[in-house]
C-alpha positions in Angstrom: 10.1 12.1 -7.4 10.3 8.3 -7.4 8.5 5.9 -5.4 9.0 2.8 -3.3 7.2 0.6 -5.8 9.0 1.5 -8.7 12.9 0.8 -7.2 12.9 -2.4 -8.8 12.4 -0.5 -11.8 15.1 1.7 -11.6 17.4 -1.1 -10.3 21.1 -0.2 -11.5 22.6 -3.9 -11.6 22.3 -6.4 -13.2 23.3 -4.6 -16.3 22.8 -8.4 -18.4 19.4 -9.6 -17.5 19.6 -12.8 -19.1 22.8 -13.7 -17.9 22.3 -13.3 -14.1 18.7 -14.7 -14.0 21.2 -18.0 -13.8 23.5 -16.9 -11.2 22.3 -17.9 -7.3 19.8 -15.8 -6.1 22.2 -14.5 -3.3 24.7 -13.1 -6.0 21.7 -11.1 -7.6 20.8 -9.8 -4.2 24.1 -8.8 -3.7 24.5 -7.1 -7.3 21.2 -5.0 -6.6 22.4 -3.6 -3.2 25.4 -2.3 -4.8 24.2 0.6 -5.7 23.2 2.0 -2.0 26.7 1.4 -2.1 27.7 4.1 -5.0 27.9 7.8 -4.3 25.1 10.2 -5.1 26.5 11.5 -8.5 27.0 8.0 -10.2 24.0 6.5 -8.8 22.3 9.4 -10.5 24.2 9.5 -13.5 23.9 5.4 -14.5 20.1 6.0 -13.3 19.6 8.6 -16.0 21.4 6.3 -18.7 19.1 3.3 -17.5 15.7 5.1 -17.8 16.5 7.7 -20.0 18.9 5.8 -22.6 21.3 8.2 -22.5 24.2 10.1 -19.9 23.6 13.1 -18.2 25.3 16.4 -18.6 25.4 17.8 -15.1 27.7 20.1 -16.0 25.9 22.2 -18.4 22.0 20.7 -17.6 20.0 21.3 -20.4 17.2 18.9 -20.2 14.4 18.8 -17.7 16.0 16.0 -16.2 19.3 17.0 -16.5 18.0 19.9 -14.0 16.0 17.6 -12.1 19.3 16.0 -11.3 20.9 18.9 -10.9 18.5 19.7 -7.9 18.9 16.4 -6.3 22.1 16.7 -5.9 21.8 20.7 -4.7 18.4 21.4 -3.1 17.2 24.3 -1.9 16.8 23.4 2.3 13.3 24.8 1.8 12.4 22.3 -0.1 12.8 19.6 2.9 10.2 21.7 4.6 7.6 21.8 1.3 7.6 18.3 0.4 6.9 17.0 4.1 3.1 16.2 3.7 2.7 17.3 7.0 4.6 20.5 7.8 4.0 21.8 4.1 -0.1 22.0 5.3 1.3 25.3 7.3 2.6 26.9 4.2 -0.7 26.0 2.0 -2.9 27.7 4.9 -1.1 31.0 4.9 -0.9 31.0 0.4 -4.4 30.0 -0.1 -6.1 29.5 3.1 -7.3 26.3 5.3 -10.3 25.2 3.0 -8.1 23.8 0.3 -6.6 21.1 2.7 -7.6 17.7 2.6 -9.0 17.5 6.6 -6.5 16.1 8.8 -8.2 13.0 10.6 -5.3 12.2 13.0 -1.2 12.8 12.7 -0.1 10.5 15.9 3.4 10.1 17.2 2.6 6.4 17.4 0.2 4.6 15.3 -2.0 2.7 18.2 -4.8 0.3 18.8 -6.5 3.5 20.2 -6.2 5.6 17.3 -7.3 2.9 14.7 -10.4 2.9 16.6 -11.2 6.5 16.3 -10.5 6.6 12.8 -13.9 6.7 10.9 -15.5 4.0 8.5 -13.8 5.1 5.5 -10.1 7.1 5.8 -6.5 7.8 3.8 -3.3 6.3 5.4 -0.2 7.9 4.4 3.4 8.9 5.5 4.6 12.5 4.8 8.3 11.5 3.8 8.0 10.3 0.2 5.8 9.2 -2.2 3.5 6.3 -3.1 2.7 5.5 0.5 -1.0 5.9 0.2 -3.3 3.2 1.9 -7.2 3.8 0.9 -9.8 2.5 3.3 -13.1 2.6 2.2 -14.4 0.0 4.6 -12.9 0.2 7.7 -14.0 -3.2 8.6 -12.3 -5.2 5.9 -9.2 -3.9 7.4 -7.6 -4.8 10.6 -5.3 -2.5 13.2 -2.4 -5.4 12.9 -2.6 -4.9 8.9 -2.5 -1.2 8.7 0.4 -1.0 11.7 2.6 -3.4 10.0 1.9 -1.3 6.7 3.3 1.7 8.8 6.1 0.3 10.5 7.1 -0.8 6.9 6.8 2.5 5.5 8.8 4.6 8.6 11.8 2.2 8.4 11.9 3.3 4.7 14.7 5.8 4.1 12.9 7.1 1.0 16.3 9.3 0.0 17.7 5.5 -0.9 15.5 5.2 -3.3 16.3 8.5 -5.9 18.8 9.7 -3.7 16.8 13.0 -3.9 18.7 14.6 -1.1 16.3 17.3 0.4 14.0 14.3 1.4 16.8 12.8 4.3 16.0 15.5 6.6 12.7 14.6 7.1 11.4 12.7 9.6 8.9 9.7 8.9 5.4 9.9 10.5 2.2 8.3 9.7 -1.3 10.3 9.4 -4.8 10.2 8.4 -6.8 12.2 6.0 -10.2 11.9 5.1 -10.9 10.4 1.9 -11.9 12.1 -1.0 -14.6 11.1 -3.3 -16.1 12.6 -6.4 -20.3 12.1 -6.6 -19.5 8.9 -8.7 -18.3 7.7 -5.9 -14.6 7.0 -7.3 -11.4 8.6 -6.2 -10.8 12.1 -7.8 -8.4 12.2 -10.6 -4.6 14.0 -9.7 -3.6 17.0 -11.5 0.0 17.2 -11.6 0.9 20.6 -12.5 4.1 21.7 -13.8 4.3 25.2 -13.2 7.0 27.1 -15.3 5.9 30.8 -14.7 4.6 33.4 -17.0 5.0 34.4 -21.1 3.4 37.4 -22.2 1.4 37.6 -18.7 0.3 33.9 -19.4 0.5 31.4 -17.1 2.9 28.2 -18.6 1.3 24.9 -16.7 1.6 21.5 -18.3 -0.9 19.4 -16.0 -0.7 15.9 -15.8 -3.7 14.2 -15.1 -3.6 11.0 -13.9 -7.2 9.9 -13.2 -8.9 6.0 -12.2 -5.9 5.7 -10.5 -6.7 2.5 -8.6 -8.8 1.2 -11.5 -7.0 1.4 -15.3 -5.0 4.6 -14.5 -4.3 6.9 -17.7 -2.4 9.9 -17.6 -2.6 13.2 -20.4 -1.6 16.2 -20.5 -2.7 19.5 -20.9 -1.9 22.9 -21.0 -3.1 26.0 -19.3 -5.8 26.6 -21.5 -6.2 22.9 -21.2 -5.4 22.0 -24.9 -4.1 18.8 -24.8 -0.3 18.0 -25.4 1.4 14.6 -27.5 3.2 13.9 -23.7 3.6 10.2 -22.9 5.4 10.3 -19.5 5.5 7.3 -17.0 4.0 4.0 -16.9 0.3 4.9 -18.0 -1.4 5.0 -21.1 -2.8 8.5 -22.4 -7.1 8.7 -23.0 -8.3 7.9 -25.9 -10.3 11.0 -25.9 -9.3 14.2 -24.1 -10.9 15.0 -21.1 -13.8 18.0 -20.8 -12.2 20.9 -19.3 -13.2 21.4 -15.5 -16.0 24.2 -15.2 -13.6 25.5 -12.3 -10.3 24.9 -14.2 -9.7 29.0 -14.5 -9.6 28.7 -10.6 -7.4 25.3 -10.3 -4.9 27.6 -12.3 -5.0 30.1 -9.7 -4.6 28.3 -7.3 -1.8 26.5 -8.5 0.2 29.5 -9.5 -0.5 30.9 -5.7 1.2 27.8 -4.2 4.0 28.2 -6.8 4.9 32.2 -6.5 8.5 32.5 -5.8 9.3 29.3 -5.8 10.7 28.9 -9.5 9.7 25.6 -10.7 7.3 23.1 -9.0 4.8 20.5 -9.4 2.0 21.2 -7.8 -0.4 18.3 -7.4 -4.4 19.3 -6.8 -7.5 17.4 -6.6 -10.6 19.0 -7.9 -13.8 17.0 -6.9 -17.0 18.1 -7.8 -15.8 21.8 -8.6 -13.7 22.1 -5.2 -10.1 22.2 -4.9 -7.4 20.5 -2.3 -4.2 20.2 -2.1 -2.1 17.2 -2.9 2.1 17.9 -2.4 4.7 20.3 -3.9 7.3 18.5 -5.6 10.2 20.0 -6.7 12.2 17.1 -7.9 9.7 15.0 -9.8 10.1 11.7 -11.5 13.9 12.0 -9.9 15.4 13.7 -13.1 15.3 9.7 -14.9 11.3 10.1 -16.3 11.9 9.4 -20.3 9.5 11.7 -22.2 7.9 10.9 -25.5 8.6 12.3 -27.7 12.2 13.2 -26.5 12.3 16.8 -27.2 9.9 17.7 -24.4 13.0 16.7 -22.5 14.7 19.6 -23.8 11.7 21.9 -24.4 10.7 21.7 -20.9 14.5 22.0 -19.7 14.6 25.4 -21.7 11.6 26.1 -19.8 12.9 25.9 -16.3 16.2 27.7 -17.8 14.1 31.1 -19.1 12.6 31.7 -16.2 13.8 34.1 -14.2 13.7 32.7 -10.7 14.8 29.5 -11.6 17.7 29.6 -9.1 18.9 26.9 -6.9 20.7 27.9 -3.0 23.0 30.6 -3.2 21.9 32.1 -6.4 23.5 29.1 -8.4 21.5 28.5 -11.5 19.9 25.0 -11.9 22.0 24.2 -14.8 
């Protein structure tokens, strides 16, 4: 799944750089809103050559994101309902139970003066249709009503589907909420465990987590495995640890977890937060990175593709495989 900040990234035009940074700036304006112009399969397919480095086979998806892709372009309609930040909360309750929820501060059909005020000293602002609209608030009063609602009209009148052109996240319908803010006894925002959850082998769970930790400080991100062993992934923007990472003394139980929010749902990310040996949940994300995140080195492109390939729910609607 991609995110508002990164679009300029993953601008399609100009293809020469150089050669347009001396054109008016109206023409380049023009050239990079040509592609909300282009149909879902090219935008998707010259997206994939632009991050990746090389064209997509959608025909006979091999790769991770080749599949990725591949479910963009064909998701499951349940999947509108699990990535809404909001209405997913009902489906985490009845897997796993209410305690494992981030507590719900205020979800408001209009962000007002009124609810500002009864927001507490320190809070989350986010949207449920898309990622990377996250606000942190740890002092309520070095922040301002008039900031935080032009912040939120900002991020409703964002149609995050123009962005990756992930199609299941049109559907839903923007809304602004409030969560409490979670802090570990440091006193620094918990690290994220993204969770790639391929199913079983040999009765084994198959999880390549993604942690992504100081997130609003020098953000690194590494990679481990279920037994958390960790892996020579390089994926995204950040920097791996120099060391690895102790393993959590409640890891056995983040991995349960995980795998209960995932059952019968084939592949998905599953992001957690595990502060001070307790668990919430983050978001399901069954489209992640967009199908255009290079991997290094390359061939977890294709090992993780093979992955979602053997498993043997890894259908898409209508029993069509994901390739």
């Amino acid at each position: 799944m991609s995110t508002p900040n990164n679009l300029a990234k993953q601008t399609l035009f100009p293809a020469n750089a150089v050669e347009i940074k001396k054109r008016p700036s109206l023409l380049k304006r023009v050239l990079r809103g040509v592609k909300y112009f282009l149909p879902d399969y090219v935008f998707l397919l010259l997206s994939h050559r632009k991050r990746v480095g090389r064209f997509p086979n959608l025909r006979n998806a091999t790769t991770f994101n080749e599949i990725i892709l591949d479910r963009c372009l064909h998701p499951d309609p349940l999947w509108t309902t699990l990535t809404d930040k909001l209405a997913v909360r009902d489906y985490v309750k009845s897997k796993v139970g209410e305690k494992y929820l981030i507590p719900l501060l205020a979800a408001p059909d209009v962000f007002t003066q009124e609810v500002f005020d009864s927001l507490p000293a320190a809070f989350v602002m986010k949207a449920n249709h898309g990622c990377g609209f996250v606000k942190v608030v740890r002092d309520k009063s070095t922040v301002s009503f008039e900031q935080l609602s032009q912040l939120a009209d900002e991020w409703l009148s964002t149609n995050f589907y123009d962005a990756s052109r992930e199609r299941h996240y049109r559907p839903i319908k923007p809304r602004i909420y409030f969560e409490k803010l979670l802090l570990d006894s440091s006193g620094a925002v918990p690290a994220d465990f993204k969770m790639n959850i391929f199913g079983r082998k040999d009765g084994d769970p198959i999880i390549y987590t993604g942690v992504v930790s100081d997130r609003f400080g020098s953000p690194r991100h590494d990679f481990y495995d279920a037994q958390w062993n960790r892996l020579d992934v390089v994926l995204g923007e950040y920097p791996c640890s120099t060391v690895p990472a102790a393993p959590l003394p409640n890891w056995d139980e983040v991995v349960r977890i995980a795998t209960l929010l995932a059952d019968g749902l084939g592949y998905v990310r599953v992001d957690l937060y595990a502060p001070d040996n307790e668990i919430f949940f983050g978001e399901l994300t069954f489209t992640p990175g967009a199908g255009v995140s290079r991997f290094l080195p390359d061939r977890h492109d294709y090992d993780w593709g093979r992955l979602i390939k053997e498993m043997p729910s890894s259908t898409t609607p209508a029993g069509r495989t994901s390739a």
